[in-house]
N, C-alpha and C positions, 0 to 999 in steps of 0.2 A: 544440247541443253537449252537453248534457246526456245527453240520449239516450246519445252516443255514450260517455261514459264511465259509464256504469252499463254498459254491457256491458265494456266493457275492464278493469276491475276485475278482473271475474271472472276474463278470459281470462290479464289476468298473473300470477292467483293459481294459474289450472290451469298454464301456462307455470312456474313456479317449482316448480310440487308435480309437473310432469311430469320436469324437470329432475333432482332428487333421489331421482326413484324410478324412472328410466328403465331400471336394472338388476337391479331385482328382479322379481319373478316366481314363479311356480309350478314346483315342481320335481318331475317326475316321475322315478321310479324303476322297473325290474323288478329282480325278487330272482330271483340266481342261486342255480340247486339245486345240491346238494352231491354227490348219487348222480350225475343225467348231465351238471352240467357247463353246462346250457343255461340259459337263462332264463325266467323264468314270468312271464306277462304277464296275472295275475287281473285283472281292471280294476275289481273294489272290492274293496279289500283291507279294509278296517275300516269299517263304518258299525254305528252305536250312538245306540242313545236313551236317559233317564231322564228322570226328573219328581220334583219334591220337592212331597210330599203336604202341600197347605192353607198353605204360607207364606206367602202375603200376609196379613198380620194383619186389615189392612179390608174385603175382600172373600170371604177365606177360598178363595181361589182357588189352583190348583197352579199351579208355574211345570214347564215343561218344556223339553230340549234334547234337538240332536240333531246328529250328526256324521258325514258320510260322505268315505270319501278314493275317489284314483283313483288307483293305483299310486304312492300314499303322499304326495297331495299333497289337501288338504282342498278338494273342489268344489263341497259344499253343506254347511249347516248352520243353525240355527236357535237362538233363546232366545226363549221369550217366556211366557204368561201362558196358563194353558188358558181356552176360550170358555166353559167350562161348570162349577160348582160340585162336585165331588168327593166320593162320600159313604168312598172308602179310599185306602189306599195303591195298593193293586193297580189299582183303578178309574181313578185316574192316570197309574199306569203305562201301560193298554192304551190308554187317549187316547194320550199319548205314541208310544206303538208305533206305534199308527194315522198319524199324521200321520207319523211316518219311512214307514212302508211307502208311502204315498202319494209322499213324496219319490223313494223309488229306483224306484217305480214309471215314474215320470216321469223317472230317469235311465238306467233301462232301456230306455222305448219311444225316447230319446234317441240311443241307445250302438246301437240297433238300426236306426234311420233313418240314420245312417252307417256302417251295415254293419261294426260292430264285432266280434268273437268274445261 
């Protein structure tokens, strides 16, 4: 019987937390133009990176983020620690770059295997 409730724990706790969020969700949007009237369905509307140069005091490590939407609803993003010691701001920076361009890279060949525009 043991067994059996270490798993049931779990399940009533996703059960309770499925319960109270079973209405939320991701909201996508297209933005209507003003000239014809139609709709525009860019499929990434904002993705963005930055890095703050050497703030971790102990390791002197950058942190960096990164945010991409899909017709105004966030489907990837990132915070975390860069893998490698920073000798600028800029040098930061194009880590950071890197690892988004790798992301949309990956949301691309994504958005492309289901035949997306």
């Amino acid at each position: 019987m043991e067994i059996m409730s270490e798993h049931v724990n779990p399940a009533r706790h996703f059960l309770k937390y499925f319960k109270h969020t079973c209405k939320k969700g991701l909201k996508f949007t297209a933005v209507k133009e003003e000239i014809t009237g139609t709709f525009s369905a860019d499929l990434i509307t904002c993705g963005s990176a930055d890095a703050a140069y050497a703030d971790d005091v102990d390791s002197h490590r950058s942190t960096q983020g990164f945010l991409a939407k899909l017709l105004g609803a966030a489907i990837a993003w990132f915070s975390q620690t860069q893998k490698c010691v920073t000798l600028s701001t800029t040098e930061a920076e194009l880590y950071a770059l890197s690892d988004a361009i790798k992301d949309v890279m990956y949301i691309r060949s994504t958005l492309d295997y289901f035949e997306f525009p």
